[in-house]
KOLVEXMI-704259 format. One record per residue (C-alpha): residue in three letters; residue number from 1; x, y, z. Coordinates in steps of 0.02 Angstrom, whole numbers. Example, Ala and Ser with C-alpha at 12.3 -4.5 7.8 and 13.67 -1.06 7.14 Angstrom:
<atoms>
<'ALA', 1, <615, -225, 390>>,
<'SER', 2, <684, -53, 357>>,
</atoms>
This chain:
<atoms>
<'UNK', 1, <0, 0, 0>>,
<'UNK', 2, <48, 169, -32>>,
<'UNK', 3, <125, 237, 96>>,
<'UNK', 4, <29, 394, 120>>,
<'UNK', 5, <-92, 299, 182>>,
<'UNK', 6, <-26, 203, 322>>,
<'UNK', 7, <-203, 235, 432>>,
<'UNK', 8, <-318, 192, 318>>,
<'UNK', 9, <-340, 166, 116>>,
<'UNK', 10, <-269, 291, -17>>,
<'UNK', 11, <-475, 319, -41>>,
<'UNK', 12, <-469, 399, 150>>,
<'UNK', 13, <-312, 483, 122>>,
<'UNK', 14, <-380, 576, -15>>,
<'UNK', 15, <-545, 605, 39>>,
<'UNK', 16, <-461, 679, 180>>,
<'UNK', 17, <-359, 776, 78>>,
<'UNK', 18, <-493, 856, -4>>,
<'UNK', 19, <-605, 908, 129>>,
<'UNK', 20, <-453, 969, 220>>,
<'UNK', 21, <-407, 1095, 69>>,
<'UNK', 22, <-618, 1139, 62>>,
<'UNK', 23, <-579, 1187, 251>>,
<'UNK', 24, <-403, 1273, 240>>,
<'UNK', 25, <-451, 1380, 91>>,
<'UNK', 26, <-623, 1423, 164>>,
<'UNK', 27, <-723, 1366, 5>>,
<'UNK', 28, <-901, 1421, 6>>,
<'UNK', 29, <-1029, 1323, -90>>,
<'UNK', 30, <-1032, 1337, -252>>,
<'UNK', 31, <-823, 1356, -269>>,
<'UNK', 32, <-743, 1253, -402>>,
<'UNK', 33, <-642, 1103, -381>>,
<'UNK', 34, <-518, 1021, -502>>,
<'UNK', 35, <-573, 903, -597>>,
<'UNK', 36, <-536, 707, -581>>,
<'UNK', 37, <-399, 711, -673>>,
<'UNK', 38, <-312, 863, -596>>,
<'UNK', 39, <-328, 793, -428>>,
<'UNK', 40, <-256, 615, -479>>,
<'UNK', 41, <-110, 705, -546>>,
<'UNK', 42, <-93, 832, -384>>,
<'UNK', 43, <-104, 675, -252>>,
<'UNK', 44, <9, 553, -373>>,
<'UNK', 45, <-141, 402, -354>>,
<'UNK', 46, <-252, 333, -487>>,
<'UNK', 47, <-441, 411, -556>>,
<'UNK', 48, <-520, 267, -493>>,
<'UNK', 49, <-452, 294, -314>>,
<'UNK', 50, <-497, 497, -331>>,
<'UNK', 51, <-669, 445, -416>>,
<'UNK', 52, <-708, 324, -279>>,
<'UNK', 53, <-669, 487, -143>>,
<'UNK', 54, <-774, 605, -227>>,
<'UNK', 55, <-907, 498, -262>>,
<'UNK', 56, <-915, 463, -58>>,
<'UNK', 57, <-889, 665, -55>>,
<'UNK', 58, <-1031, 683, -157>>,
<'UNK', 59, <-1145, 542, -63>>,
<'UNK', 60, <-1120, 663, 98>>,
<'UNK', 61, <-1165, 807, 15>>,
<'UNK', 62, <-996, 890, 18>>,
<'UNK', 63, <-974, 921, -160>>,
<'UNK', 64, <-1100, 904, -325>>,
<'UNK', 65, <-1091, 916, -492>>,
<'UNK', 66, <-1147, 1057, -606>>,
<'UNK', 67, <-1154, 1078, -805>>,
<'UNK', 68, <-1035, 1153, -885>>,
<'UNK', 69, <-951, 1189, -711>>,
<'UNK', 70, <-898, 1018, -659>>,
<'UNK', 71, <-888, 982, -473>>,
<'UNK', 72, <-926, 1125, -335>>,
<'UNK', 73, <-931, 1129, -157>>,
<'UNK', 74, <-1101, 1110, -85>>,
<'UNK', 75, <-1193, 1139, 67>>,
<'UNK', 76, <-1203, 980, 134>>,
<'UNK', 77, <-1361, 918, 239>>,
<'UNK', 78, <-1308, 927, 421>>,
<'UNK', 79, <-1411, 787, 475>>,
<'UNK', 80, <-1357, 661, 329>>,
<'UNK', 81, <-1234, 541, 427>>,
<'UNK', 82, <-1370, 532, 570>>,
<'UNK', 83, <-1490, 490, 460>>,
<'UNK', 84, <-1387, 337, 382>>,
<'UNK', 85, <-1336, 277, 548>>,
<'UNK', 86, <-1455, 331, 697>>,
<'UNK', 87, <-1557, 137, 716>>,
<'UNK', 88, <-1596, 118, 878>>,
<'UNK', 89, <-1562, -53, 879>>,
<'UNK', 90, <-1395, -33, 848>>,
<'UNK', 91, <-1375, 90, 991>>,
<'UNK', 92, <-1309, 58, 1141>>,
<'UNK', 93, <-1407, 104, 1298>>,
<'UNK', 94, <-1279, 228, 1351>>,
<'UNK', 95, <-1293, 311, 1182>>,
<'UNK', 96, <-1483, 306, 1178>>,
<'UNK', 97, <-1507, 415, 1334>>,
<'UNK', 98, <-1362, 537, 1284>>,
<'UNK', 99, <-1485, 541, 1134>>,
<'UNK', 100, <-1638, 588, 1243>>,
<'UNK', 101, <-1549, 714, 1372>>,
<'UNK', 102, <-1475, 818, 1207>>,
<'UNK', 103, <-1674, 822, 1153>>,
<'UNK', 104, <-1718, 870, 1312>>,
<'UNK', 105, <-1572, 1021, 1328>>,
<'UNK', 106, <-1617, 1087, 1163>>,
<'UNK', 107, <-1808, 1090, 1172>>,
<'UNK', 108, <-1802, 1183, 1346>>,
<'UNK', 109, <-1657, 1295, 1291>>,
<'UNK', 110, <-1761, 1372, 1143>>,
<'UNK', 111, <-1912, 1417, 1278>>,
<'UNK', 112, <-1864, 1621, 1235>>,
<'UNK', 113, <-1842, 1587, 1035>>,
<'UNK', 114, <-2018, 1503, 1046>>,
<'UNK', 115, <-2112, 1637, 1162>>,
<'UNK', 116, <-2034, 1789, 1027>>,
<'UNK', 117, <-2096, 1688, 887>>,
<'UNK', 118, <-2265, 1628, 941>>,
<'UNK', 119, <-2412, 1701, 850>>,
<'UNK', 120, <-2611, 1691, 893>>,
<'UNK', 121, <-2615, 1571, 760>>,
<'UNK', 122, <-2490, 1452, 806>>,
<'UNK', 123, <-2569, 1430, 976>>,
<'UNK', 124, <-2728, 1379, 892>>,
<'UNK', 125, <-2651, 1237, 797>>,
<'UNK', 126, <-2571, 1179, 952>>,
<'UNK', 127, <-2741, 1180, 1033>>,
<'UNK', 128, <-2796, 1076, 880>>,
<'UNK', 129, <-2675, 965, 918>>,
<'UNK', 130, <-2715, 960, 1119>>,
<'UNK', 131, <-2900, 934, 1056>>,
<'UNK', 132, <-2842, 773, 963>>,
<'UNK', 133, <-2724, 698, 1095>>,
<'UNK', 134, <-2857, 716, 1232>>,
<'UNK', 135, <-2953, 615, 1128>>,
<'UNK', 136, <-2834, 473, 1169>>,
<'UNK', 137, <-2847, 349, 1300>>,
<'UNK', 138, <-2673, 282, 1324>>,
<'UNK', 139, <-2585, 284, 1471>>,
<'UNK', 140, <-2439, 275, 1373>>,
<'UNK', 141, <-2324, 416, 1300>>,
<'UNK', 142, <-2417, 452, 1107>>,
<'UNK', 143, <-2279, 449, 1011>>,
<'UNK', 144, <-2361, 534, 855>>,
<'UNK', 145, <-2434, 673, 964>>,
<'UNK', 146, <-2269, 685, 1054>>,
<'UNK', 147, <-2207, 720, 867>>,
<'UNK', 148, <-2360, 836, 805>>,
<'UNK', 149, <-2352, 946, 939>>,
<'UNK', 150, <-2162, 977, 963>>,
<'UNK', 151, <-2144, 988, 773>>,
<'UNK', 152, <-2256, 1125, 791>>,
<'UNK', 153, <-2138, 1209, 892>>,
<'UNK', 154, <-1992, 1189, 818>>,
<'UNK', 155, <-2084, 1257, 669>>,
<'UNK', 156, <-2095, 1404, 798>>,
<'UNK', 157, <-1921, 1424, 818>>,
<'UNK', 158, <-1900, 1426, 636>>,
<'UNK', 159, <-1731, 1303, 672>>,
<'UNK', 160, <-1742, 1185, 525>>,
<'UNK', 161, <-1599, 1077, 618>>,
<'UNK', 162, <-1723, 1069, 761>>,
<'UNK', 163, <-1852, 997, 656>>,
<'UNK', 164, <-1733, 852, 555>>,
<'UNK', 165, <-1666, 820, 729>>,
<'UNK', 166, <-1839, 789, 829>>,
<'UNK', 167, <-1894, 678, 657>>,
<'UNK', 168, <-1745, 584, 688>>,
<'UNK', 169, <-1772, 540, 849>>,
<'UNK', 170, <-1940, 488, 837>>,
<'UNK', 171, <-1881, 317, 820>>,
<'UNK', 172, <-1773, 317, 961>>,
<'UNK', 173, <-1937, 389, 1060>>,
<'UNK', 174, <-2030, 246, 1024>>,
<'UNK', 175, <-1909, 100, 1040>>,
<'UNK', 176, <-1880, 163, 1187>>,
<'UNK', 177, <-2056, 146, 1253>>,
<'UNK', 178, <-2080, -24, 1160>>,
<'UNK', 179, <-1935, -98, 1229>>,
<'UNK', 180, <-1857, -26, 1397>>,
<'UNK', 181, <-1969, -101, 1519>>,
<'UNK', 182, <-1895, 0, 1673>>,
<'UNK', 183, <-1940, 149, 1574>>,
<'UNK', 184, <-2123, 117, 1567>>,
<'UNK', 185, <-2122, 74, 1748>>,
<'UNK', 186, <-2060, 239, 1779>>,
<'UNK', 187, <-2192, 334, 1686>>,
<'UNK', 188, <-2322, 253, 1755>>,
<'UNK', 189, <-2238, 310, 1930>>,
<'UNK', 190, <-2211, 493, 1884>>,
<'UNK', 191, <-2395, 489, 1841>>,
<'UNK', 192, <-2482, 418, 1967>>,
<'UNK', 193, <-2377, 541, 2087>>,
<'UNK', 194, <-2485, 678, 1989>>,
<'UNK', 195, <-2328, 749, 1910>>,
<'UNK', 196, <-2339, 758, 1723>>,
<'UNK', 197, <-2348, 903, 1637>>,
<'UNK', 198, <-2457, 872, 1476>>,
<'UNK', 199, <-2459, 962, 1305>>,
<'UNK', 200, <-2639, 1071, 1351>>,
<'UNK', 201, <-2538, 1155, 1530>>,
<'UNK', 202, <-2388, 1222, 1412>>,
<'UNK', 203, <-2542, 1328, 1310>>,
<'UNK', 204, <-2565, 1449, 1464>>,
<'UNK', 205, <-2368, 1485, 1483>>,
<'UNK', 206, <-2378, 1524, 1253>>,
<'UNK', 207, <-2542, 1630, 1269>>,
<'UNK', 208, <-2467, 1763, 1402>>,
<'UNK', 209, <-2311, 1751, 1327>>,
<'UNK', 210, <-2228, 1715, 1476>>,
<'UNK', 211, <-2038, 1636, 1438>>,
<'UNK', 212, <-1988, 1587, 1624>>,
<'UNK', 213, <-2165, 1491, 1637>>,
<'UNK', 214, <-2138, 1421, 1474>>,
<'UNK', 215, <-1946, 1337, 1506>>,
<'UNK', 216, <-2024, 1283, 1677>>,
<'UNK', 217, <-2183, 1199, 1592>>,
<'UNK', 218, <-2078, 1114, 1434>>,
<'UNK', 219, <-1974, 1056, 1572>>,
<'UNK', 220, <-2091, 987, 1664>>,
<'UNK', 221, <-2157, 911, 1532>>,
<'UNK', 222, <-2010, 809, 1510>>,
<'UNK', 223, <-1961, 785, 1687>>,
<'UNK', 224, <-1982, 587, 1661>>,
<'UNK', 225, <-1845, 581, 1526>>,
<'UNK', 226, <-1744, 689, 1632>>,
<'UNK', 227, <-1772, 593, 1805>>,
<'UNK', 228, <-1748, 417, 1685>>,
<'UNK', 229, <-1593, 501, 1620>>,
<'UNK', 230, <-1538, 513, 1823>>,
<'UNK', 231, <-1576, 352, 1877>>,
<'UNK', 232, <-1514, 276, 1746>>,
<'UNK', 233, <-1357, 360, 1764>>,
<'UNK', 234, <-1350, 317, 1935>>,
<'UNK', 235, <-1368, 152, 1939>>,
<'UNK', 236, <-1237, 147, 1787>>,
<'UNK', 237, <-1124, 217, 1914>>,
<'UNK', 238, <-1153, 91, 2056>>,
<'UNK', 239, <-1127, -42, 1951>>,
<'UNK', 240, <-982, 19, 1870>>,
<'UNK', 241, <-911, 33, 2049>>,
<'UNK', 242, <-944, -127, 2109>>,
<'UNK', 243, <-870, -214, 1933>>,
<'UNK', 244, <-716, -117, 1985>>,
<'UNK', 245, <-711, -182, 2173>>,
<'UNK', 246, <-745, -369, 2090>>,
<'UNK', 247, <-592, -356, 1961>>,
<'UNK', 248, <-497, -272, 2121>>,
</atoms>
């Protein structure tokens, strides 16, 4: 193997390469790259190994091609690579609940965004949506209403990232409450202990416009992710100790 690429294949080397001189020069999108041929000759490797890098370039959005221009930097789609590999089945627990607590941060962290935003209009869509989760009986989390109404407010915070992010996770939601038993348990406690904060008490806190109520109420709202996130935490700890005092 060449030895230019001692940490991976001459393919990663100049995939690297490129992306590092997209960086270095501070290309915008739309700035022209050499061609196929120029860049075979400038990193001394064959067009099927630079072909193979910009077509993986071009798969993550990086680059494109444009008549009569040849290839161009792009903006690339921020939420690509999670897309490909966010399965929840192929998460680990660990990474499943760093999943939910960065969902969590981000949806109570936009409470001032939202309240500045908010129209008249908005808040009567999310009362359309209220109107249709109330009339479901399921003492489970709705997953779909869970989505509806929190897409809504993303849409609020006109934060497109938001939005790809919370449709991403929406798998990750619900494998979670199809397949992590403790988690349902806990739900079930937080609610029979009168604490949940549903969808129709956020309204009041987005009708007077009130951002400190808001935050409290979103938060709240998702106090049973964040005291899941705890526990879980906790108990990762514990046993993380004791597997330490066993190999000791």
């Amino acid at each position: 193997m060449n030895n230019k690429a001692k940490n991976g294949t001459l393919v990663d080397w100049v995939e690297s390469l490129i992306i590092k001189t997209i960086k270095e020069n501070e290309m915008k999108s739309g700035a022209e790259i050499p061609n196929e041929m120029e860049l075979a000759e400038k990193y001394e490797v064959g067009r099927n190994v630079v072909r193979e890098a910009l077509s993986r370039l071009r798969m993550l959005g990086i680059i494109e091609s444009r008549t009569r221009r040849g290839m161009v930097v792009s903006e690339p789609n921020v939420m690509y690579g999670f897309q490909k590999v966010l399965n929840p089945h192929t998460l680990s627990r660990e990474t499943i609940l760093n999943l939910l607590g960065m969902r969590v941060s981000l949806e109570i962290g936009c409470a001032s965004i939202v309240i500045n935003n908010i129209t008249d209009e908005d808040i009567e869509e999310l009362k359309l949506i209220v109107a249709k989760e109330n009339a479901i009986k399921s003492q489970k989390i709705d997953i779909e209403m869970e989505r509806a109404f929190h897409t809504k407010i993303y849409r609020v915070a006109n934060n497109q990232v938001m939005l790809d992010f919370l449709d991403l996770l929406i798998p990750v939601f619900k494998f979670v409450n199809e397949n992590f038993e403790d988690f349902d348990k806990f739900n079930q406690l937080v609610k029979r202990q009168s604490r949940i904060v549903r969808h129709k008490d956020i309204i009041p806190y987005l009708e007077n416009r009130d951002i400190k109520g808001y935050q409290l109420a979103v938060e709240d709202h998702l106090r049973v992710y964040l005291e899941y996130i705890a526990d879980s935490q906790k108990k990762n700890k514990r046993q993380n100790h004791t597997d330490k005092k066993l190999h000791f």
